[in-house]
C-alpha positions as a Markdown table, in Angstrom:
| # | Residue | x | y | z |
|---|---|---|---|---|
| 1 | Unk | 0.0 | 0.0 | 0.0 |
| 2 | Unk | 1.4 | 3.7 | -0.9 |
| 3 | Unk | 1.5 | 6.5 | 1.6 |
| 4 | Unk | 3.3 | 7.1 | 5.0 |
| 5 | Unk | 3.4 | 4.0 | 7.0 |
| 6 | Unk | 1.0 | 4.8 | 10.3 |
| 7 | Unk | 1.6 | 2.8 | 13.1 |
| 8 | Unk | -1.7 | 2.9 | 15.2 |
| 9 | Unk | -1.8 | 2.8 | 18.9 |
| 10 | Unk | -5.2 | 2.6 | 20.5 |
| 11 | Unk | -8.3 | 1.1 | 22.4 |
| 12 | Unk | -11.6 | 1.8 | 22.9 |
| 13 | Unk | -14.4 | 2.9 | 20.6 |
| 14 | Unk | -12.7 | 6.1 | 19.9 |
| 15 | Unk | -10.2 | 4.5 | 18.6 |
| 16 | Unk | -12.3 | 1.8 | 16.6 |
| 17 | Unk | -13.9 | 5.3 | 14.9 |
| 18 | Unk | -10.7 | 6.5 | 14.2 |
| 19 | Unk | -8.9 | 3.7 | 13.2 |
| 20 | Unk | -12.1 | 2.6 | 10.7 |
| 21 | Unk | -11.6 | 6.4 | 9.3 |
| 22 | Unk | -8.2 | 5.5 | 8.4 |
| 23 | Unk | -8.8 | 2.2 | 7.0 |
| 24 | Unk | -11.9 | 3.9 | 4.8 |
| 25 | Unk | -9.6 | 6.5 | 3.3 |
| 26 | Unk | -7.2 | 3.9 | 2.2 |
| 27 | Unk | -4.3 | 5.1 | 4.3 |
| 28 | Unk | -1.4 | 2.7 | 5.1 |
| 29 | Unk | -1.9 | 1.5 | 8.1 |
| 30 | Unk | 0.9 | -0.5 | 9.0 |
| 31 | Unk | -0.1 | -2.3 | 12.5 |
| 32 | Unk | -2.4 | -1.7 | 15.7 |
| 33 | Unk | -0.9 | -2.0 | 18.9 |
| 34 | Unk | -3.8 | -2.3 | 21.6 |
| 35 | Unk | -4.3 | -4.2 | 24.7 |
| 36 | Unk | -6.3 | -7.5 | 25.4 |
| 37 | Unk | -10.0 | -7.0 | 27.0 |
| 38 | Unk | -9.4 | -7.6 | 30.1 |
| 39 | Unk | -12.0 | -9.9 | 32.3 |
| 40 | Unk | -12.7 | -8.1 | 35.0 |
| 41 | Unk | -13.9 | -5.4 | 33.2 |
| 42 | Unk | -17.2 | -4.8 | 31.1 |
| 43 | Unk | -16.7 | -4.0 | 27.7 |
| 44 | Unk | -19.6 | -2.0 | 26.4 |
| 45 | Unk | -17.8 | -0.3 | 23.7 |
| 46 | Unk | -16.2 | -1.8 | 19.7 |
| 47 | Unk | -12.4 | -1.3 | 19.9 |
| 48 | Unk | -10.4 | -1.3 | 17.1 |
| 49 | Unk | -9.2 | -4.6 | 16.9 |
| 50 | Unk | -12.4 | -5.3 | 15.2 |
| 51 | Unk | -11.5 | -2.8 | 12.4 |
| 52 | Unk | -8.0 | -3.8 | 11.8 |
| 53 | Unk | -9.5 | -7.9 | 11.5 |
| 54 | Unk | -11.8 | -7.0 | 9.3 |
| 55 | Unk | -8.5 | -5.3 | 7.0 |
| 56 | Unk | -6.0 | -7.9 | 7.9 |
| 57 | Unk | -4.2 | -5.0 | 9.8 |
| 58 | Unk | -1.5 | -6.8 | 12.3 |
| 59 | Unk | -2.4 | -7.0 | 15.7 |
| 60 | Unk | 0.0 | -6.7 | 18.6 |
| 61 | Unk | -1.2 | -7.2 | 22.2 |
| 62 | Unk | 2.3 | -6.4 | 24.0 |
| 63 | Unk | 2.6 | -5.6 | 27.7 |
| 64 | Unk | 4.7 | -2.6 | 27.3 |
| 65 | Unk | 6.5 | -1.5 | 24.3 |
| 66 | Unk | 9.5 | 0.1 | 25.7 |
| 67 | Unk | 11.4 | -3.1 | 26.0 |
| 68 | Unk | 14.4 | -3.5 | 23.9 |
| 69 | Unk | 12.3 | -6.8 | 22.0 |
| 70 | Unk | 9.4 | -4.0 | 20.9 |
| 71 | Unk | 11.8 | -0.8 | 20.4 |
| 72 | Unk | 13.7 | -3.5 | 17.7 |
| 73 | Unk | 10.0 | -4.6 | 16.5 |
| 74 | Unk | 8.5 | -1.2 | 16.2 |
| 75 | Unk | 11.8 | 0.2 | 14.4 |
| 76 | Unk | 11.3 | -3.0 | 12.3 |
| 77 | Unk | 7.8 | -1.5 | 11.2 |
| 78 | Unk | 9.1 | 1.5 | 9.9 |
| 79 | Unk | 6.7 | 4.1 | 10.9 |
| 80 | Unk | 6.4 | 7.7 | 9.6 |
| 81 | Unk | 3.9 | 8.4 | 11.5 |
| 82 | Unk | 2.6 | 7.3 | 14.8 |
| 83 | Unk | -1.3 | 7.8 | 16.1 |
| 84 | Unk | -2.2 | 6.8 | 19.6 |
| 85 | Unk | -5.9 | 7.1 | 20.2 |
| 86 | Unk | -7.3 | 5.8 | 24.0 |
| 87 | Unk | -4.0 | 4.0 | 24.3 |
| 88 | Unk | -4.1 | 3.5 | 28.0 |
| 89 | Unk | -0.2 | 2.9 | 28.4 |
| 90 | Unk | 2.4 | 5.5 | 28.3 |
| 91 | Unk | 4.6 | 4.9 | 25.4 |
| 92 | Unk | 8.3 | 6.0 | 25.4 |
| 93 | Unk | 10.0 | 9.2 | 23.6 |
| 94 | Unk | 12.4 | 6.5 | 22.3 |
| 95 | Unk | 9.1 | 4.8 | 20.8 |
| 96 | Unk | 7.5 | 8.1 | 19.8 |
| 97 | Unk | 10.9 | 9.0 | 18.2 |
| 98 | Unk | 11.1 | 6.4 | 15.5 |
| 99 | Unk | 8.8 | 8.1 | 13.3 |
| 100 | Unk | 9.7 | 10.8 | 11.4 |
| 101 | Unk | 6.5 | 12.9 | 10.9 |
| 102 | Unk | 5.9 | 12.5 | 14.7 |
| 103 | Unk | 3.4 | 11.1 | 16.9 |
| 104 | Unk | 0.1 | 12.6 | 17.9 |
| 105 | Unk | -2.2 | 11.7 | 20.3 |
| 106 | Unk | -6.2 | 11.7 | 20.2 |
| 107 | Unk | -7.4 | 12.9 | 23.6 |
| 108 | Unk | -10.7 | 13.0 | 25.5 |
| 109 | Unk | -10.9 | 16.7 | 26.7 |
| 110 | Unk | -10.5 | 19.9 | 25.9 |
| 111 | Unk | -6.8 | 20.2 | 26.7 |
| 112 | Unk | -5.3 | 22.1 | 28.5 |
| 113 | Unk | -8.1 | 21.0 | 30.8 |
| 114 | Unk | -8.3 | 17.4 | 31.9 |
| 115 | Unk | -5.0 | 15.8 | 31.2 |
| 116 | Unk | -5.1 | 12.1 | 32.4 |
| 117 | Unk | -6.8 | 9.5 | 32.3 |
| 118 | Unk | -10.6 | 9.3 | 32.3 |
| 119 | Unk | -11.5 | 12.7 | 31.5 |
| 120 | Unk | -14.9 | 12.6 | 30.6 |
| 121 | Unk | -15.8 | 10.8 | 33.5 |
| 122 | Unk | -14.1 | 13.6 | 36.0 |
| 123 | Unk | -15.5 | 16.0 | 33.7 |
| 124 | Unk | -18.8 | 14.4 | 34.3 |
| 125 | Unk | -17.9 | 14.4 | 38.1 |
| 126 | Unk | -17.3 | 18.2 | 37.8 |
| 127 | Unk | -20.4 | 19.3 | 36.3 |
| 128 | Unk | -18.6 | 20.2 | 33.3 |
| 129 | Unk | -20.8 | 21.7 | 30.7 |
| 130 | Unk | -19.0 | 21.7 | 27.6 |
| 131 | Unk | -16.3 | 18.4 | 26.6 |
| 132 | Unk | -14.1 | 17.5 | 23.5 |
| 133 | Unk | -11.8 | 15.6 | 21.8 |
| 134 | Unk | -8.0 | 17.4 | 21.1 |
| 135 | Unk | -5.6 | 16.4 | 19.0 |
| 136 | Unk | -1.9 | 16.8 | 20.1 |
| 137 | Unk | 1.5 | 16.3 | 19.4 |
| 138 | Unk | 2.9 | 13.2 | 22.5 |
| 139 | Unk | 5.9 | 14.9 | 24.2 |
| 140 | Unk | 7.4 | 13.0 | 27.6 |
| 141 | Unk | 4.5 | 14.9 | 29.8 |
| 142 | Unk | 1.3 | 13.3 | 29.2 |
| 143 | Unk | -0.8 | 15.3 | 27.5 |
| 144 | Unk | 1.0 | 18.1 | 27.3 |
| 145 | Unk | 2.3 | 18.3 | 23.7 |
| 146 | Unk | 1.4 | 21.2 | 21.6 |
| 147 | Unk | -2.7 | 21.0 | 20.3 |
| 148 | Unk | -3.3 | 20.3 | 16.5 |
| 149 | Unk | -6.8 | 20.6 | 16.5 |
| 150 | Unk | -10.3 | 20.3 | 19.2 |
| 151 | Unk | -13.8 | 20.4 | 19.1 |
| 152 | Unk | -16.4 | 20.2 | 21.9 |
| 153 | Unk | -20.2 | 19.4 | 22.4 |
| 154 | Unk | -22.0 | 20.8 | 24.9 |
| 155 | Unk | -23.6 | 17.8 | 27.7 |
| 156 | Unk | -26.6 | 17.9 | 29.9 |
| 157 | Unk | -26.7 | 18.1 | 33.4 |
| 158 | Unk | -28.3 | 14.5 | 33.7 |
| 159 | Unk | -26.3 | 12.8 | 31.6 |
| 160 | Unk | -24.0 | 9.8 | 32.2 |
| 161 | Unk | -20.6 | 9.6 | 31.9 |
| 162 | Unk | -21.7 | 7.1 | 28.6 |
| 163 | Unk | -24.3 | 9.4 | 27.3 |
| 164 | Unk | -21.5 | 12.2 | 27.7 |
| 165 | Unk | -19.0 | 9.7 | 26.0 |
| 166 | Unk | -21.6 | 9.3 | 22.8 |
| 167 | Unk | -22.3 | 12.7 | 22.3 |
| 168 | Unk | -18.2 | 13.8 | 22.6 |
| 169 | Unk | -17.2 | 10.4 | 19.7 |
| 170 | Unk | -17.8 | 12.1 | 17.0 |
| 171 | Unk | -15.6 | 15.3 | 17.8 |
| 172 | Unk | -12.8 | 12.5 | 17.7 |
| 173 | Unk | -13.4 | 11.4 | 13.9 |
| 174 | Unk | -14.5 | 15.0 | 12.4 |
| 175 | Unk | -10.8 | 16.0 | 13.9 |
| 176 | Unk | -9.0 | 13.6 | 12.7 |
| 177 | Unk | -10.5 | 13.8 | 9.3 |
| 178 | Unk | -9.5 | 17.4 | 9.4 |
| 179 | Unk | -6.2 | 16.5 | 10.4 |
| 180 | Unk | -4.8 | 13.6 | 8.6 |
| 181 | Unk | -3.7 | 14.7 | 5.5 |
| 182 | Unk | -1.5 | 17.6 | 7.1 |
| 183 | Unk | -0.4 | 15.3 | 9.9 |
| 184 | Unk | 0.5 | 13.0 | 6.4 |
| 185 | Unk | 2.4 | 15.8 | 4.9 |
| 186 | Unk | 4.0 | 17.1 | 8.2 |
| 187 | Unk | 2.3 | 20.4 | 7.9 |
| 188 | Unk | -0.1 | 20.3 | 10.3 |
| 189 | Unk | -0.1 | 23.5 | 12.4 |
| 190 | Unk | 0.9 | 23.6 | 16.3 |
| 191 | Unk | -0.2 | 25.7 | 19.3 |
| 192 | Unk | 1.6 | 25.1 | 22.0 |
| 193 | Unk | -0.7 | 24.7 | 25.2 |
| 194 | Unk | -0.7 | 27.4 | 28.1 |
| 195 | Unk | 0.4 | 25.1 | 31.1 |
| 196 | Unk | -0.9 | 27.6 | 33.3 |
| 197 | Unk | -4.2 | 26.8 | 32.5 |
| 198 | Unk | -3.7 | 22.9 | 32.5 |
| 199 | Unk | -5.2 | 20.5 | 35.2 |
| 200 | Unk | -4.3 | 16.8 | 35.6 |
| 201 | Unk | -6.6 | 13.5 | 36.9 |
| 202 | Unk | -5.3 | 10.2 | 37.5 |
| 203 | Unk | -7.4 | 6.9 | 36.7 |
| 204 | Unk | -10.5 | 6.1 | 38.7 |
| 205 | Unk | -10.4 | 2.5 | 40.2 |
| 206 | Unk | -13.9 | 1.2 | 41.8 |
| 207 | Unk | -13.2 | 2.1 | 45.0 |
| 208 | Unk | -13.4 | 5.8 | 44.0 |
| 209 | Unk | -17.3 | 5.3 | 43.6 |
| 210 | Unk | -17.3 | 5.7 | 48.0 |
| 211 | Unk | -20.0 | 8.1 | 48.6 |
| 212 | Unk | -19.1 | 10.8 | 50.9 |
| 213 | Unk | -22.4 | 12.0 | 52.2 |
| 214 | Unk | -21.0 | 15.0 | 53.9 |
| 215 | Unk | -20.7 | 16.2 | 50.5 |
| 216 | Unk | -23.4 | 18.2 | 48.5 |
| 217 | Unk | -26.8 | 16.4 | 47.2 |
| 218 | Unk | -25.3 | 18.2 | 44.0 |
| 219 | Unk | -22.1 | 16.8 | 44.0 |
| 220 | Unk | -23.1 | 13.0 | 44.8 |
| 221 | Unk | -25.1 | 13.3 | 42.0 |
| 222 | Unk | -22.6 | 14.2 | 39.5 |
| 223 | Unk | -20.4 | 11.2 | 41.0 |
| 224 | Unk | -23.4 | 8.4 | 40.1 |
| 225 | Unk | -23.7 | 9.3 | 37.0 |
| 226 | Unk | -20.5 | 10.0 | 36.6 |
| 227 | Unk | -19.7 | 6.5 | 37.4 |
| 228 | Unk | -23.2 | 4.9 | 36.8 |
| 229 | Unk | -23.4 | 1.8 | 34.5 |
| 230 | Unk | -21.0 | 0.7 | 32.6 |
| 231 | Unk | -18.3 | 1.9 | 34.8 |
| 232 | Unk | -18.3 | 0.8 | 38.2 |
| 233 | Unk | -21.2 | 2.7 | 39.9 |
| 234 | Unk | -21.4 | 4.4 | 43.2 |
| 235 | Unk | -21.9 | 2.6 | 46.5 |
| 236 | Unk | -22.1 | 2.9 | 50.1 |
| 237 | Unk | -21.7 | 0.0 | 52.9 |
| 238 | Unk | -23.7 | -0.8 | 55.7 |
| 239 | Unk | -22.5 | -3.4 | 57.6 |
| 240 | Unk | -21.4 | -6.3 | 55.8 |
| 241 | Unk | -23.2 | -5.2 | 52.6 |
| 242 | Unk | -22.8 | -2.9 | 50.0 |
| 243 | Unk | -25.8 | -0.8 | 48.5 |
| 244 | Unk | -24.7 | 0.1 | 44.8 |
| 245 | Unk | -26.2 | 3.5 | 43.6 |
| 246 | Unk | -27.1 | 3.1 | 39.8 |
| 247 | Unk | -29.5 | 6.2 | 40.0 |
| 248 | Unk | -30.5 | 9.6 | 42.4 |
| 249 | Unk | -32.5 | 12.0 | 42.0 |
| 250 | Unk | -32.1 | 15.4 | 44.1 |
| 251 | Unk | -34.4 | 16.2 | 46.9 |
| 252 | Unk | -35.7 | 19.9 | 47.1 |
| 253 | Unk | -36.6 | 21.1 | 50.7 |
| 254 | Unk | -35.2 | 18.0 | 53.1 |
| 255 | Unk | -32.0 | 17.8 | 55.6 |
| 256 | Unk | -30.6 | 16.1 | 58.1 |
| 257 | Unk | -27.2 | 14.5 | 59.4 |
| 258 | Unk | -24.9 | 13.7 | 56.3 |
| 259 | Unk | -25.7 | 9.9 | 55.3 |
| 260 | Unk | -28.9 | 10.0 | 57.5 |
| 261 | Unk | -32.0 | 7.8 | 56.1 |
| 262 | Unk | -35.0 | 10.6 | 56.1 |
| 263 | Unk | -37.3 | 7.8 | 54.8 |
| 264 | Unk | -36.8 | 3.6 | 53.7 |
| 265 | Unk | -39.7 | 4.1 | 50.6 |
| 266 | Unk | -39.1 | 5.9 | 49.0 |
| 267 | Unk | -35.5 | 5.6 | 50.1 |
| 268 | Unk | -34.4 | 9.3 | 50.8 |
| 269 | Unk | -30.7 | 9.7 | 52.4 |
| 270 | Unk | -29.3 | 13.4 | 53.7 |
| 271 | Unk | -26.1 | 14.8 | 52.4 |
| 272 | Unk | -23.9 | 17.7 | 53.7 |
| 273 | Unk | -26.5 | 19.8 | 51.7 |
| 274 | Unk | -29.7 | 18.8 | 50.6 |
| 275 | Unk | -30.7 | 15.1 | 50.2 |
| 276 | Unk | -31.2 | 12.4 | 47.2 |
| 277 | Unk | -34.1 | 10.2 | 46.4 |
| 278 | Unk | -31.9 | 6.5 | 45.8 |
| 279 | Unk | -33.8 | 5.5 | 42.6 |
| 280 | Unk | -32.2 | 2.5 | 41.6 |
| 281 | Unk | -30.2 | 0.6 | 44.1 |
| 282 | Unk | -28.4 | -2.9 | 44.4 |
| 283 | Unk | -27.0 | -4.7 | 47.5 |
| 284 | Unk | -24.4 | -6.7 | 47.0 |
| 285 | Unk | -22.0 | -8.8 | 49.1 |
| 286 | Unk | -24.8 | -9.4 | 51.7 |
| 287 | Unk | -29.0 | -9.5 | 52.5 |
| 288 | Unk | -30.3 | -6.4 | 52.3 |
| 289 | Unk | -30.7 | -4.9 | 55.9 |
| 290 | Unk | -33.6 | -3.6 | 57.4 |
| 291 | Unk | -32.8 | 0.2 | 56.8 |
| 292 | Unk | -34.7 | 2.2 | 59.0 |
| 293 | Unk | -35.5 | 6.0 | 59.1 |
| 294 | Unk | -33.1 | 7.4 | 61.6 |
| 295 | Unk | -30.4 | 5.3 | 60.6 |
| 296 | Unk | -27.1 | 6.9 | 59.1 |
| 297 | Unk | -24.8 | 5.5 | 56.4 |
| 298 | Unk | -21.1 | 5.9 | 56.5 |
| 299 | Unk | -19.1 | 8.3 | 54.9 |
| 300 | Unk | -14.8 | 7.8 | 54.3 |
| 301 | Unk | -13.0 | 9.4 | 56.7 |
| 302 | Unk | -11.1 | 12.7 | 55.8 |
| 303 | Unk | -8.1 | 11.9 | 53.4 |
């Protein structure tokens, strides 16, 4: 196949999107490098090792690529140009190096803001109102590589860190399609990002779904649905069970001590300010308990 040779990097369905884009156009795409699904966790979204199949694109699984086995294999590729797109490991300037026209990265926010990993879902978290997909040049920093191109969709204040994902994909593709033939040529244009502006997230693992109920009815809210089906979900413990929140709805005009039950049906629980109707629930680990009005759930101690 003519053209640069594009070595892709990516997971996820941002980067099936973007990787079925380039396959579409014709581009030479010369191998994905993307991880194995792993087990444990649910995989609601196409990645693109279903697009490069369908191509016979090669597909490598490794572990890292930094070794001196896949700096030797990589090199062995020949890239020109190197696209990483929801690649969830960092991948080494002496990796990015190899390719001559650079390597550019496909990120999930509207960068400066939200460097990281999962940013829609903190965004979500926030109560961000506005989220996007940026282009960028990968430096050593994550995320902090000089922006090609962004565009951003405004989000509702209901909606789910999913509903929030579907709504920001397509930003993803329409970039890159703007994109690809200067980033082919080496003539794509470069603004270097204002670091004073910048914030940075790490990854969310389960256990940051604990509900603090000394925080705002507001603020819980944002956190289940910012972690609501199919990530994790929000929870609470009470005794030796876990109640799983899937769903809340803010409660106008009720109070009480942070975590306390106001009433068992419909299940109403106080926060630091305000209080949530628990819509849809789960226990888990455990029989329900008898909850009781009066009765107060747990919140983490201080950090």
């Amino acid at each position: 196949m003519a053209g640069p040779r594009i070595l892709f990097f990516g997971y996820s369905e941002v980067g099936y999107e973007c990787l079925k884009l380039l396959l579409e156009r014709g581009d030479n795409v010369v191998a994905l490098i993307t991880h194995e699904d792993n087990p444990s966790e649910k995989i609601w979204f196409k990645t693109p090792a279903v697009a490069a199949a369908e191509r016979a694109v090669p597909i490598h699984t490794p572990q890292k690529v930094g070794t001196p086995e896949w700096l030797e294999r990589i090199e062995a590729l020949r890239p020109d140009l190197i696209l990483s797109v929801y690649y969830r490991n960092m991948i080494s300037s002496r990796v990015l190096a190899l390719a001559p026209l650079g390597a550019f990265n496909m990120h999930g926010s509207l960068l400066p803001k939200y460097r990281g990993r999962a940013p829609i879902n903190w965004a979500v978290l926030h109560g961000e109102r506005r989220i996007g997909m940026t282009l960028h040049r990968m430096v050593r920093e994550p995320d902090a590589g000089a922006i090609v191109d962004q565009e951003g969709v405004e989000i509702g204040p209901r909606d789910t860190a999913e509903q929030a994902f579907r709504k920001v994909l397509p930003c993803a593709t329409r970039v890159l399609a703007r994109q690809i033939d200067a980033l082919l040529a080496g003539t794509a244009v470069e603004t270097p990002q204002d670091p004073a502006e910048a914030t940075y997230f790490s990854g969310r693992k389960p256990e940051d779904g604990r509900i603090d109920w000394t925080r705002t009815a507001t603020e819980i809210f944002n956190l289940i649905r910012a972690v609501t089906d199919p990530y994790p979900g929000a929870f609470s413990d009470w005794g030796g069970a876990r109640l799983m929140v899937w769903w809340a709805e803010p409660v106008d005009g009720r109070s009480g001590v942070p975590g306390e039950i106001l009433s068992v049906a419909p299940l109403v629980v106080a926060a630091g300010g305000g209080a949530l109707e628990l819509t849809r629930v789960e226990w888990r680990g455990g029989p329900p308990p008898a909850l009781v009005a009066g009765q107060v759930f747990p919140s983490p101690p201080p950090a």
